[in-house]
MIZALO-399327 format. One line per 5 residues: number of its first residue (from 0); their letters; for each residue x, y, z of N, C-alpha, C. Coordinates in steps of 0.05 Angstrom, whole numbers, plus 32768, in hexadecimal, padded with zeros to 4 digits. Example, Ala and Ser with C-alpha at 12.3 -4.5 7.8 and 13.67 -1.06 7.14 Angstrom:
2
0	as	8108/7F8E/809C/80F6/7FA6/809C/8108/7FBE/809C | 8101/7FD3/808E/8111/7FEB/808F/8102/8001/809D
***
This chain:
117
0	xxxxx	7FCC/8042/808F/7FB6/8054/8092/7FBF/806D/80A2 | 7FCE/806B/80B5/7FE0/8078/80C6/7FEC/808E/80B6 | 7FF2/8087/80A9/8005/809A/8092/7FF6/80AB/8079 | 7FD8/80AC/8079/7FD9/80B4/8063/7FCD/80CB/8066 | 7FBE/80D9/8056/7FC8/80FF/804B/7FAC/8101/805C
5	xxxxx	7F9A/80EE/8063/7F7C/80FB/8068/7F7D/80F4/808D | 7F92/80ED/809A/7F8E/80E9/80B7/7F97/8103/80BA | 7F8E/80FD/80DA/7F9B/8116/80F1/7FAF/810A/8105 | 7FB2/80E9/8104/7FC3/80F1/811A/7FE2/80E9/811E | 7FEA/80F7/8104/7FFC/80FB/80FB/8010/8114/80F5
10	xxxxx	8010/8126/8104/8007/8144/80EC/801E/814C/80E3 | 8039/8147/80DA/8053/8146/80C9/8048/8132/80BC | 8052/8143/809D/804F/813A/808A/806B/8121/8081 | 8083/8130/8093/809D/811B/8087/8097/8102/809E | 8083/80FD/80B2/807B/80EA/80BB/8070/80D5/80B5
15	xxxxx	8058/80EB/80A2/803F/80D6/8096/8053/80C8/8085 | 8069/80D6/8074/8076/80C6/805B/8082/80A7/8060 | 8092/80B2/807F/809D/80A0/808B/8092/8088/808B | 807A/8090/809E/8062/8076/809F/805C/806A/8093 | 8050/8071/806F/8048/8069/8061/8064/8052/8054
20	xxxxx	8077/8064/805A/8099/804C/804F/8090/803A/8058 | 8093/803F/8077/8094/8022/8082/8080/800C/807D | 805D/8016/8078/804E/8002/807B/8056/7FF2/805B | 805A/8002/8047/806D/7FFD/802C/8089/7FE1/802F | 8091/7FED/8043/80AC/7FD5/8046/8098/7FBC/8053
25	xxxxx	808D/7FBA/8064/8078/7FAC/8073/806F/7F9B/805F | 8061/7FA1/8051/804C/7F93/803E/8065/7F81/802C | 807F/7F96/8023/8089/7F7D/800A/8095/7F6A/801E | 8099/7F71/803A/80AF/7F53/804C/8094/7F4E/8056 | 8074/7F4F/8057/8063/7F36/8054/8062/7F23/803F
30	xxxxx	8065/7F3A/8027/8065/7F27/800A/807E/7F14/800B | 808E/7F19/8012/80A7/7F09/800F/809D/7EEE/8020 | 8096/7EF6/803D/8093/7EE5/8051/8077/7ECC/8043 | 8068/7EDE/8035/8052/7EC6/802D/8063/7EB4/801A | 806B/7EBC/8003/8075/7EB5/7FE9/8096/7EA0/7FF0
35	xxxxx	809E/7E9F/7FFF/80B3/7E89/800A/80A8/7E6E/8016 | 808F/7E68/8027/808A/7E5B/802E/8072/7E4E/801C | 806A/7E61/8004/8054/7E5B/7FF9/8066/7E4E/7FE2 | 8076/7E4C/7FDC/808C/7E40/7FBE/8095/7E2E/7FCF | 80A6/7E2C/7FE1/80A1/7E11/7FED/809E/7DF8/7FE8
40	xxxxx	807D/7DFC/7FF1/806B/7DF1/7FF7/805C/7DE5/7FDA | 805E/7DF8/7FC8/8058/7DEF/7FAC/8070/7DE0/7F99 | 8087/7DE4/7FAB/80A1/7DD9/7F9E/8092/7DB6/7FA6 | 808F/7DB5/7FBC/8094/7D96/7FCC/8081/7D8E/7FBA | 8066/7D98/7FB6/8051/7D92/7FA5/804F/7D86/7F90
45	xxxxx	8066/7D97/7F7D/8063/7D90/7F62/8085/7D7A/7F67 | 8098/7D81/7F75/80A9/7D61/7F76/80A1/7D4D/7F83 | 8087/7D44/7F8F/807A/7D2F/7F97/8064/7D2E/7F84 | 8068/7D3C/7F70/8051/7D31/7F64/805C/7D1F/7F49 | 806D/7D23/7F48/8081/7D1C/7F2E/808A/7D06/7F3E
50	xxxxx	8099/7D08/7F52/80A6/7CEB/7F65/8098/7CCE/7F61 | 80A3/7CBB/7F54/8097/7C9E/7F50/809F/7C92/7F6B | 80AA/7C9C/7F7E/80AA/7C8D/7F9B/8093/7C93/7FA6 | 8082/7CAC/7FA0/8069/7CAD/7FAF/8050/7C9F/7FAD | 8046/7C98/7FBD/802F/7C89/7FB7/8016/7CA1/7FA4
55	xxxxx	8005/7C8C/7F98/7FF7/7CA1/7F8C/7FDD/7CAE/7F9B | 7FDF/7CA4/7FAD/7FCD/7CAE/7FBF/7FD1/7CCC/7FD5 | 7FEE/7CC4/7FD9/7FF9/7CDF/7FEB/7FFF/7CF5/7FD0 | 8006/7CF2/7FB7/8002/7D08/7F9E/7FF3/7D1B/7FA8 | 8003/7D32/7FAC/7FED/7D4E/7FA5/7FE9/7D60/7F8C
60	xxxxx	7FD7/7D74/7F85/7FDA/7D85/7F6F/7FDA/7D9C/7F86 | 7FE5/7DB3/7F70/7FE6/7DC7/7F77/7FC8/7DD9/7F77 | 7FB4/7DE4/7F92/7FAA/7DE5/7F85/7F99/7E07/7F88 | 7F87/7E0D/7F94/7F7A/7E23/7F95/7F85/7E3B/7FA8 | 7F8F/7E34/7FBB/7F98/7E3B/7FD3/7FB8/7E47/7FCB
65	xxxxx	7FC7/7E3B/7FB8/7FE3/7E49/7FAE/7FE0/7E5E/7FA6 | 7FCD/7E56/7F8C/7FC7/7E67/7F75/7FB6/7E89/7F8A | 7FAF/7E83/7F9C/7FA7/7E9D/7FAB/7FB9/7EAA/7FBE | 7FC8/7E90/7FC6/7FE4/7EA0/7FD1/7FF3/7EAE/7FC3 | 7FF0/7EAA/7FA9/800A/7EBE/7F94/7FFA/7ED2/7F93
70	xxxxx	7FDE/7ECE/7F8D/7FD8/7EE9/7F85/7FDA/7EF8/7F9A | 7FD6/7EF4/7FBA/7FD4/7EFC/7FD3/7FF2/7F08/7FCA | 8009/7EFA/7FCB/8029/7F03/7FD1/8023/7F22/7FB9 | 801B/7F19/7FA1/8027/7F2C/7F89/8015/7F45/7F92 | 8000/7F4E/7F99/7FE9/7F59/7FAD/8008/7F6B/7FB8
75	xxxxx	8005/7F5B/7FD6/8019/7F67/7FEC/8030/7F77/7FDA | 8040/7F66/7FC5/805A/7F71/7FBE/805A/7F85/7FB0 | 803C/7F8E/7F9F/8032/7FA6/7F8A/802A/7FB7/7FA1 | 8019/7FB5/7FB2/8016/7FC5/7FC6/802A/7FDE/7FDB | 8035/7FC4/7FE8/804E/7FD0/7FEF/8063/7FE4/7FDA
80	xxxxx	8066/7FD3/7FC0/8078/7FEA/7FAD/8064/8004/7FAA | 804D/8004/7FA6/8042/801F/7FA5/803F/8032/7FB8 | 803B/8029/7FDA/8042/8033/7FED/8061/8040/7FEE | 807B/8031/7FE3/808B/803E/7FE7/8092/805B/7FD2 | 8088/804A/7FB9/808E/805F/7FA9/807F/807A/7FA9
85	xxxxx	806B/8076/7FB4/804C/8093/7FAE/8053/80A9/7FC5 | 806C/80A5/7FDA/8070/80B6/7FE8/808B/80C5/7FEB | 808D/80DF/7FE6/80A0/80F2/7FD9/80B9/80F0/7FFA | 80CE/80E6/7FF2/80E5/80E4/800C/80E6/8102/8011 | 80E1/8120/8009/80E6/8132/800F/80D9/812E/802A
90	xxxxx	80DE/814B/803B/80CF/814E/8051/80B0/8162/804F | 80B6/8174/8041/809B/8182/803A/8091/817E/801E | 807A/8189/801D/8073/8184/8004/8078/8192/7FED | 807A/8197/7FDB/8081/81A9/7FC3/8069/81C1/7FBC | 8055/81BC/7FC2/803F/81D3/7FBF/8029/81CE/7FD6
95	xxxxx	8030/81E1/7FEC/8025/81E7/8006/8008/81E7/7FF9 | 7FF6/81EB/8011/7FDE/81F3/8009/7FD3/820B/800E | 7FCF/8229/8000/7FC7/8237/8003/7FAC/823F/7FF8 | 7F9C/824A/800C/7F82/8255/8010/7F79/826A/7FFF | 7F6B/826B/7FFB/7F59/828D/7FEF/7F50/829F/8004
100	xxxxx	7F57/82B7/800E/7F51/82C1/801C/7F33/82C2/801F | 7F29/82CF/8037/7F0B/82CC/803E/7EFE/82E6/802E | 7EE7/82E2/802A/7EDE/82FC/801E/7ED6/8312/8035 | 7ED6/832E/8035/7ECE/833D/804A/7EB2/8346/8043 | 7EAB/8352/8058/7E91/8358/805A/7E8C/8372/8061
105	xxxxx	7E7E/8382/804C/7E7D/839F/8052/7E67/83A3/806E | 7E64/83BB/8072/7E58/83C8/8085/7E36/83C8/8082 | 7E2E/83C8/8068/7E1D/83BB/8069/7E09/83A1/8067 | 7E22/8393/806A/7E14/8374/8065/7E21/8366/8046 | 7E2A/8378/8045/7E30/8370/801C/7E48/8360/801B
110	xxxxx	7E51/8358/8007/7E6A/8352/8002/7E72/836F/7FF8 | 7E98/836E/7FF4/7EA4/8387/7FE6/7E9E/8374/7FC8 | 7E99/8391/7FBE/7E98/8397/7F9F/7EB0/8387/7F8E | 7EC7/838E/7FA5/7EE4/8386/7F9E/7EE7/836F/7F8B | 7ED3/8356/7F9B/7ED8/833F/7F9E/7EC9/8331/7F89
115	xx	7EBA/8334/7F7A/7EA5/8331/7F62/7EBF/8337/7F41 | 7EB4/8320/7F37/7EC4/8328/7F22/7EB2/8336/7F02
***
């Protein structure tokens, strides 16, 4: 949030970019960090579940709680890749923002004529 185009307290632009990298790298080494311990854990699952040494009572299924961890990891890992990619490594931007000048104001209260198309 730190990084993006609508804060202030940031005010370099090759900063905000920066920022926004990093929270980008952040998110895919959470995704990684969920998605190692979450395969795992579904590995032991499904080779104890197949295992004829286990009793059938200790048997688990795989069950609601995985299936939301992947989507949680694939989440973080699409996330993060769009964070890295949506922000330009240059330092400035390619089309500044320029204004329309103000309109003046004649002497009597008017606008100039100038300025009317």
């Amino acid at each position: 949030i730190a990084g993006a185009q609508c804060t202030n307290c940031i005010k370099t632009e090759s900063v905000k970019a920066k920022v926004v990298n990093a929270g980008g790298v952040v998110y895919i080494i959470s995704g990684l960090l969920v998605l190692v311990p979450l395969c795992w854990m579904a590995n032991n699952i499904i080779v104890d579940f197949y295992n004829p040494d286990v009793s059938s009572s200790k048997k688990r299924e795989i069950g609601a709680a995985i299936y939301i961890g992947w989507a949680a990891t694939a989440l973080l890992l699409l996330g993060g890749t769009l964070l890295c990619c949506s922000c330009p490594q240059g330092a400035k931007s390619a089309y500044p923002i320029k204004y329309a000048p103000t309109k003046t104001i004649s002497a009597n209260g008017d606008f100039d004529k100038k300025h009317y198309v």
